[in-house]
N, C-alpha and C positions, 0 to 999 in steps of 0.2 A: 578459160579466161583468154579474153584477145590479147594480142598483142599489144595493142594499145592501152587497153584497162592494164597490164601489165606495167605497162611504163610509167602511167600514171599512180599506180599504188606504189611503186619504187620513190617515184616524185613525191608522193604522199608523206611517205616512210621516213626519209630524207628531210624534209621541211617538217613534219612535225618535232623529229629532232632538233630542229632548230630551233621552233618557237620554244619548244623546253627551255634548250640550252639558253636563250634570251630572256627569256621570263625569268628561271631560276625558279622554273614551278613542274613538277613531272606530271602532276594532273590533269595531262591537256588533251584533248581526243579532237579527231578530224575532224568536226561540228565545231570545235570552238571559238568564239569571235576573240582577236587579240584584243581589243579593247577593252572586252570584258572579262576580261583572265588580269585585268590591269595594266595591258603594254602602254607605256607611254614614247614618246619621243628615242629617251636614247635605249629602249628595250627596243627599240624597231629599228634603230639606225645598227646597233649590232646584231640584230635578228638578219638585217637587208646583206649586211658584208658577209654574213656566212651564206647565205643564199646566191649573193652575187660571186663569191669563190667557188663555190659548188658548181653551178648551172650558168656563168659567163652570162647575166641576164641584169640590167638595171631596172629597177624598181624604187621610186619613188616612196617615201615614208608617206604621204599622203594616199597614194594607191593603195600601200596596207592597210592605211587605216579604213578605206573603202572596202578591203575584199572580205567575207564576212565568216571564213574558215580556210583551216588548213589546205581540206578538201578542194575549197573554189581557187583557192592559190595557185597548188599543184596542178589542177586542170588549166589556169591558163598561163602556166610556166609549162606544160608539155602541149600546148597550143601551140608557141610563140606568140602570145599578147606583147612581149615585151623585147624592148630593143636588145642588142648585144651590151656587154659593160665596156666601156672606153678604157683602155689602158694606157691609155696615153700618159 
């Protein structure tokens, strides 16, 4: 496995833990759409804060609701699709 594919199965690994931990549902595989696993609003707004403490990355609750799996998330969070989080 490359390198890359490595970092992104890590990323993977990582964020699906998280939509668990958000959802309060362990049934969830890298294919799954958050919408449809039932995320709504504040399942994503606390799904975003563990993702943005993990990976230092701001994402938009609307972007989630656009990305359509685990999978496509983790690829463009080990992309840099998205800005750094403001700590200000």
């Amino acid at each position: 496995m490359s390198t890359e594919r490595q970092q992104v199965s890590e990323i993977e690994q990582q964020v699906l833990a998280m939509w668990r931990d958000a959802l309060a549902f362990d049934d969830v595989t890298l294919d799954d759409n958050f919408l449809d696993l039932g995320g709504d609003s504040i399942a994503a707004t606390r799904c975003l804060n563990l993702i943005r403490d993990a990976f230092d990355v701001e994402i938009g609750v609307d972007q989630l609701f656009l990305v359509t799996s685990v999978r496509e998330l983790a690829g463009q969070i080990a992309s840099g699709a998205f800005p750094a989080a403001d700590h200000a």
